[in-house]
C-alpha positions in Angstrom: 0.0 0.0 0.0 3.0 2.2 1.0 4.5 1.8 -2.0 2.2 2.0 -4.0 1.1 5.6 -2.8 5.0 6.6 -3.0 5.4 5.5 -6.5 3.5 8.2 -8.7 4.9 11.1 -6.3 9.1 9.7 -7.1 7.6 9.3 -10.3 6.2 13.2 -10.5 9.2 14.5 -8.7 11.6 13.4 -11.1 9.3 15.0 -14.2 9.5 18.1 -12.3 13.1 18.0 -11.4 13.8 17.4 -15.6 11.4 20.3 -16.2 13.4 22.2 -14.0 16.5 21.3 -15.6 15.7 21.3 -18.8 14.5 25.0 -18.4 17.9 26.0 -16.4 19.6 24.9 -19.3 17.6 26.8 -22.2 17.9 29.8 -20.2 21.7 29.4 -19.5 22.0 28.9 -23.4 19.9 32.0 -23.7 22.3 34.2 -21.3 25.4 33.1 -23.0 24.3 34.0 -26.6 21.8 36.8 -26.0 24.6 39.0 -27.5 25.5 37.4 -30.2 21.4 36.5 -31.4 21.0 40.7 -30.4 24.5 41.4 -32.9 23.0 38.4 -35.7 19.5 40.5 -35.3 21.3 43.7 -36.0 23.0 42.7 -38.8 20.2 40.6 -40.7 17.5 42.8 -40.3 18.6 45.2 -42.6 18.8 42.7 -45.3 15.1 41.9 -44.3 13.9 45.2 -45.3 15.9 45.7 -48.4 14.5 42.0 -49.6 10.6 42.8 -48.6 10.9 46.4 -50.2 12.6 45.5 -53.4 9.6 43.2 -54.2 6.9 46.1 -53.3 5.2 48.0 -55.7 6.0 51.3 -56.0 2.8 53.1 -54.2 3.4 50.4 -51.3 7.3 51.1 -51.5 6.5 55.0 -50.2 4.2 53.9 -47.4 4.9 53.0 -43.8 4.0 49.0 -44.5 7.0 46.4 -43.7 5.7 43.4 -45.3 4.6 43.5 -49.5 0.6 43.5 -50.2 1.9 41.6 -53.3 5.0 40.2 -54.3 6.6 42.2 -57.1 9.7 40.2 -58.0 9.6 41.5 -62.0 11.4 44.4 -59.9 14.7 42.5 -60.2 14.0 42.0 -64.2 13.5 46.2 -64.6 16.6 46.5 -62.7 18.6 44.3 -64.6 17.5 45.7 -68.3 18.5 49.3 -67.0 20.2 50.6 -69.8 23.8 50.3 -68.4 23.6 47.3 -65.5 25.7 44.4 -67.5 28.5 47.2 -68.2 28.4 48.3 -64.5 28.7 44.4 -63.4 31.3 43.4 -66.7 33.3 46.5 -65.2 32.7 45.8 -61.4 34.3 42.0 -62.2 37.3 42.6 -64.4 38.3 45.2 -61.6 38.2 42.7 -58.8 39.2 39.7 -60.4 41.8 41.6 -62.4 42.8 43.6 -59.3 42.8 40.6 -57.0 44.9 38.1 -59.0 47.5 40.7 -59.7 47.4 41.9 -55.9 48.1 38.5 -54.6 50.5 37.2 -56.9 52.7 40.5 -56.4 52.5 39.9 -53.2 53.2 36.9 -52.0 57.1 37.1 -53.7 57.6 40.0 -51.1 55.8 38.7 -48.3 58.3 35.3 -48.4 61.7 37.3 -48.8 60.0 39.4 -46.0 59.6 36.3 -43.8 62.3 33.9 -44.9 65.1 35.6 -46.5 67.8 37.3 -43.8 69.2 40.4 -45.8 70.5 43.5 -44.6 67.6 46.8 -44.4 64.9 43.5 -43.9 63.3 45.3 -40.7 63.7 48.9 -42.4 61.7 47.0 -45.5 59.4 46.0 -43.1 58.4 49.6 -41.4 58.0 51.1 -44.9 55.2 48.0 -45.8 53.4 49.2 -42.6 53.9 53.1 -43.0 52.1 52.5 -46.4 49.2 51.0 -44.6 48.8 53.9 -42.6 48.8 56.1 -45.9 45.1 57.1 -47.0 44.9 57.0 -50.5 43.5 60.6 -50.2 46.9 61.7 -49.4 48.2 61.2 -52.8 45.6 61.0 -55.3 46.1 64.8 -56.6 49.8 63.4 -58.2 48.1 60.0 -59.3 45.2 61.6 -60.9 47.7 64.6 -62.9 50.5 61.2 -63.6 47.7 59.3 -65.0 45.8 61.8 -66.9 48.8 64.1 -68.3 51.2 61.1 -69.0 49.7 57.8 -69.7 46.2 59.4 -70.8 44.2 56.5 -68.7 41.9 58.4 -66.9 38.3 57.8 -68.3 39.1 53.8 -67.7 39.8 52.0 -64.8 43.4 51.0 -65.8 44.8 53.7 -63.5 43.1 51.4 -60.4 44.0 47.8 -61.9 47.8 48.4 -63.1 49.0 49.7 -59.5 47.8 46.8 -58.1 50.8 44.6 -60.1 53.1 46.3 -57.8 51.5 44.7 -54.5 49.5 46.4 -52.1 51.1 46.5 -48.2 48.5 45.3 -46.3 47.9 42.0 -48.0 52.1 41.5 -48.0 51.4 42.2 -44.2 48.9 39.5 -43.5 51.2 36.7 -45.8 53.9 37.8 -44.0 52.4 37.1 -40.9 51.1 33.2 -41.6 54.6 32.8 -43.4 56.2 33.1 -40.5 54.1 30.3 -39.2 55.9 28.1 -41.4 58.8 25.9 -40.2 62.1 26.8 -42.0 62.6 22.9 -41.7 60.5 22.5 -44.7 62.2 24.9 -46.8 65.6 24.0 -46.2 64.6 20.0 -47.0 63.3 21.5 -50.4 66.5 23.8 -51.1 68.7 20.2 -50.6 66.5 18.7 -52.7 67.8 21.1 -55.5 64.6 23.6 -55.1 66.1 27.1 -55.7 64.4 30.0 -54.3 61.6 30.2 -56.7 60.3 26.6 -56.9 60.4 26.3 -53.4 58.0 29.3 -53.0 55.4 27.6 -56.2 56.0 24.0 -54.8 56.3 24.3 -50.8 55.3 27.5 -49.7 52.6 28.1 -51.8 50.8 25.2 -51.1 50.9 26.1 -47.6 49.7 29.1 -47.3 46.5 28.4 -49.4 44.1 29.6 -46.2 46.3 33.0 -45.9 46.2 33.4 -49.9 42.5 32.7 -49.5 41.9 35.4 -46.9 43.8 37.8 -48.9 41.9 37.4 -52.3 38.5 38.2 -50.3 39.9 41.0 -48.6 40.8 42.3 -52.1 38.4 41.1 -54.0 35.2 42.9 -51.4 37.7 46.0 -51.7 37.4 46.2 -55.3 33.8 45.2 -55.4 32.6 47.8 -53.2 35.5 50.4 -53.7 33.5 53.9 -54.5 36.2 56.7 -54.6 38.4 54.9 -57.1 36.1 54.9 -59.9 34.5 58.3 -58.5 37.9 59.7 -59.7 39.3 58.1 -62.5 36.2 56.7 -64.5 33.2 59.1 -63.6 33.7 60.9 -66.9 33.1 57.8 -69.0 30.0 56.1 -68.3 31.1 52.9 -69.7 34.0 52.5 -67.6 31.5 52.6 -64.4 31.6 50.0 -61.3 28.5 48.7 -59.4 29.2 51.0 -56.6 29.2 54.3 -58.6 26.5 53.3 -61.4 24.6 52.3 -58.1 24.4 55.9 -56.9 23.4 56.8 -60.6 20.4 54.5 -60.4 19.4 55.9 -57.4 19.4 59.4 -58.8 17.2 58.3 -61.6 15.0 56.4 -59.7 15.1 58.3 -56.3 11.0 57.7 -55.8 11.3 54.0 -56.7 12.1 52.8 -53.6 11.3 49.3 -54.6 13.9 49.3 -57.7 16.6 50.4 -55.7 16.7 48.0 -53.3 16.3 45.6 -55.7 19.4 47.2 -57.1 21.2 47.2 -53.5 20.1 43.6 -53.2 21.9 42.3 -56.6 24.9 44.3 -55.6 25.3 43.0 -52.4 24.1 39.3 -53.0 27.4 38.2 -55.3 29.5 39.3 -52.1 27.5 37.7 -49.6 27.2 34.6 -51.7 31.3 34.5 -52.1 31.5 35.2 -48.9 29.5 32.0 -47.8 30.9 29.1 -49.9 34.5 30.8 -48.9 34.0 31.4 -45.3 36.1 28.3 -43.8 39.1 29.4 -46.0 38.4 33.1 -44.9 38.2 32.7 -41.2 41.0 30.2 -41.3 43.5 32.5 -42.8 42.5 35.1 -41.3 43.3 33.6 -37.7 46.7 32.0 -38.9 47.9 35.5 -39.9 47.3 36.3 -36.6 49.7 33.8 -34.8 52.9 35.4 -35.2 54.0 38.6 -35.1 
């Protein structure tokens, strides 16, 4: 009898006590992310609104409403035939791929004599590489534009922001400089007794190696170009079909500056090539990013 009166209160006490638990938990996992769900709120609700007003019509797009009476998506069509678009994006790509594959490979030969190579002035090498990074590009852009425009004739195009970058660019030698410190001289010196001079070993030890920094690198130049305003503001505003995404962008807002709709649909193509890079490439990104970091 005893027992049998016992058994359904052990039974309910331990349901209670796993309630009780179970709650403590979700609100100890609650605690320790409410900052990063509040920062992941404040960075994706943005995009929200941009998507649900890009696909508004354009009376609804003037209004106070956040979510579309109907869904408008032909908005994405209109922007895309804008007289215009396909040079913007054709432009907007040969300066970032252009300006990222001559970036990185000018930069990696001075990042590894930088890191490996023991020659006199190496340190005094170094400072300079850093003093550039510290150099706003406003600082010098009154020469630049009068060298480009009065002796090669390039202004108009955006050969005056692509050719410079053959000639490396200080903050990407920087970070491959930092994760090719990371890598054991051990592994160098096996290849240079193997018969490697100074150039294989870079394309067939280093390089291999330092794929995560390389990666890093690429997207940081590559989202520089991509979104990079003031360099085709100056050189190429005077042709319009030498203009980038980011400045024909501020065009189409001009002509469309009551469309609301059109040009966040505009914003939204933009952006989404970025974001989607950025996604399939994260690992790489975030892995490169942190080995640069090891060493200083």
């Amino acid at each position: 009898m005893t027992l049998t009166s016992t058994l359904p209160v052990h039974v309910a006490a331990r349901t209670t006590a796993a309630r009780t638990a179970r709650r403590r938990a979700l609100l100890n996992w609650v605690a320790v992310h409410a900052l990063a769900i509040a920062a992941a709120l404040f960075f994706l609700l943005p995009f929200v609104f941009v998507l649900l007003t890009s696909v508004m019509s354009d009376q609804q797009a003037l209004t106070s409403d956040l979510w579309p009476g109907s869904w408008h998506w032909g908005n994405y069509v209109k922007v895309w035939q804008t007289p215009g678009f396909l040079t913007w994006w054709r432009n907007t790509l040969l300066y970032a791929g252009a300006g990222t594959v001559l970036t990185v490979v000018s930069s990696l030969p001075v990042a590894y004599a930088l890191a490996k190579f023991r020659f006199r002035g190496r340190n005094v090498a170094l400072m300079a590489v850093i003093s550039m990074m510290m150099l706003p590009p406003q600082v010098t852009i009154i020469p630049m534009y009068l060298f480009w425009a009065n002796q090669l004739h390039l202004t108009g195009t955006l050969w005056p922001l692509i050719i410079p970058m053959a000639f490396g660019d200080a903050f990407t030698v920087f970070l491959l400089r930092q994760f090719l410190l990371t890598i054991p001289n051990e592994y160098l010196e096996a290849a240079r007794m193997d018969g490697c001079g100074d150039l294989r070993t870079l394309l067939r030890v280093v390089l291999p190696m330092a794929k995560p920094a390389i990666a890093a690198v690429a997207l940081f130049q590559f989202f520089s170009c991509w979104n990079d305003y003031f360099g085709p503001q100056i050189y190429a505003s005077e042709n319009p079909g030498a203009w980038t995404l980011s400045y024909g962008l501020e065009s189409f807002k001009g002509a469309h500056h009551t469309n609301w709709n059109l040009t966040m649909a505009a914003t939204l193509l933009v952006m989404a090539p970025v974001i989607i890079l950025f996604f399939f490439a994260q690992k790489a990104f975030i892995e490169g990013v942190t080995l640069t970091g090891v060493k200083g």
